[in-house]
C-alpha positions as CSV (number, residue, x, y, z in Angstrom):
1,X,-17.7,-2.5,-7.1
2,X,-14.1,-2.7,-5.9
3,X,-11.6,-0.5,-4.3
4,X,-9.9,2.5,-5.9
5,X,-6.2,3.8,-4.8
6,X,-5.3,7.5,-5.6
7,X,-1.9,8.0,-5.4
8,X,0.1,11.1,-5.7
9,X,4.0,12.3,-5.1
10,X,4.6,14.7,-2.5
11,X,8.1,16.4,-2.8
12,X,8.5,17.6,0.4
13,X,8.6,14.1,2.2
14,X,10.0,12.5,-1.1
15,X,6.7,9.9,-0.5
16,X,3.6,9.1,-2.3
17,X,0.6,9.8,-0.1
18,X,-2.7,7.8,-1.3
19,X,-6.1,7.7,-1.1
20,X,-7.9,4.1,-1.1
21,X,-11.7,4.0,-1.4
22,X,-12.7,0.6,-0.4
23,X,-16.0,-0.9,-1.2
24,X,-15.9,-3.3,1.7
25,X,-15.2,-0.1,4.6
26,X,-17.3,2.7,5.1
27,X,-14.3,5.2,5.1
28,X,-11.7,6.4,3.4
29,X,-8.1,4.8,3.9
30,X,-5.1,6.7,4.1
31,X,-1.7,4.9,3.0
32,X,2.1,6.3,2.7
33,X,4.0,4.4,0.1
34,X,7.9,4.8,0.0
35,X,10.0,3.5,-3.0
36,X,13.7,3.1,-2.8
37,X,15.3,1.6,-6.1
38,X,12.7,-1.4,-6.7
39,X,11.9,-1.3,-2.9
40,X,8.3,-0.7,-2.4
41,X,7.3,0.1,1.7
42,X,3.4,0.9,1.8
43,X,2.3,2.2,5.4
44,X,-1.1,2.7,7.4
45,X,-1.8,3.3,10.6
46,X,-5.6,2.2,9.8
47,X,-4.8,-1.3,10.5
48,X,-1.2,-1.3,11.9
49,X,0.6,-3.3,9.3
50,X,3.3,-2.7,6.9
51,X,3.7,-3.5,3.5
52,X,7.2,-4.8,2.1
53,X,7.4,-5.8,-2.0
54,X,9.4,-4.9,-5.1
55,X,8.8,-3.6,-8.2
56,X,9.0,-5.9,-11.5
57,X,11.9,-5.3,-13.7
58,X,9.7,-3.3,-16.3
59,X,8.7,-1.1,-13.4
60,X,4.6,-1.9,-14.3
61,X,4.1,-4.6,-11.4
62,X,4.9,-5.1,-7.9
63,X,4.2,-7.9,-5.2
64,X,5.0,-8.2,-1.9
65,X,3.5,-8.9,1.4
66,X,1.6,-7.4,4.1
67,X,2.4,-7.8,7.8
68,X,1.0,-6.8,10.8
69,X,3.7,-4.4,12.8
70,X,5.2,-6.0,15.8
71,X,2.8,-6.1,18.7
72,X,0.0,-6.2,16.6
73,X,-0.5,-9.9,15.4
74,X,-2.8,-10.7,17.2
75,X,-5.3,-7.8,16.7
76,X,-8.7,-9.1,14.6
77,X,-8.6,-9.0,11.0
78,X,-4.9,-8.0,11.0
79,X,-3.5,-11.1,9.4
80,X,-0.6,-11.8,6.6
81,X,-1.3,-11.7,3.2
82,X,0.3,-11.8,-0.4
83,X,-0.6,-9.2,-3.0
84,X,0.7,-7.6,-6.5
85,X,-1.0,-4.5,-8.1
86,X,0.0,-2.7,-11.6
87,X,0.3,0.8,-13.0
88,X,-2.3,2.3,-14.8
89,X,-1.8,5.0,-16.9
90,X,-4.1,8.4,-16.5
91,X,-3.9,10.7,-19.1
């Protein structure tokens, strides 16, 4: 088990529009990421945080943190955290 992302470019808002399938919720997440340079923003209004990281050098990791949006940090289960993800390659 674990959580997928499906992640595509859409050219009309110059975003990336994904998909997550978590195995820990019984519904499907919606997310916006936004890159700029090695800026990485990641947006849900699922659980009203933000996501703010950079990309690696080599372009194959990033890390960063989420944070719950202003106003919102007190709501339950919306708390900091750390994360870093890769790329993976679909042919």
């Amino acid at each position: 088990m674990g959580t997928h992302e499906v992640i595509r470019y859409d050219p009309e808002t110059d975003t990336f529009p994904s998909t997550v399938y978590p195995s820990m919720a019984g519904q499907v997440l919606r997310y916006v990421w936004k890159v700029e340079g090695d800026e990485l923003t990641i947006e849900t209004e699922y659980i009203e945080a933000t996501f703010r990281g950079r990309w690696s050098e080599d372009g194959k990791t990033f890390s960063g943190s989420w944070r719950p949006n202003p106003g919102r940090e007190n709501d339950p289960g919306n708390i900091p955290y750390d994360i870093w993800g890769s790329r993976a390659a679909v042919n």
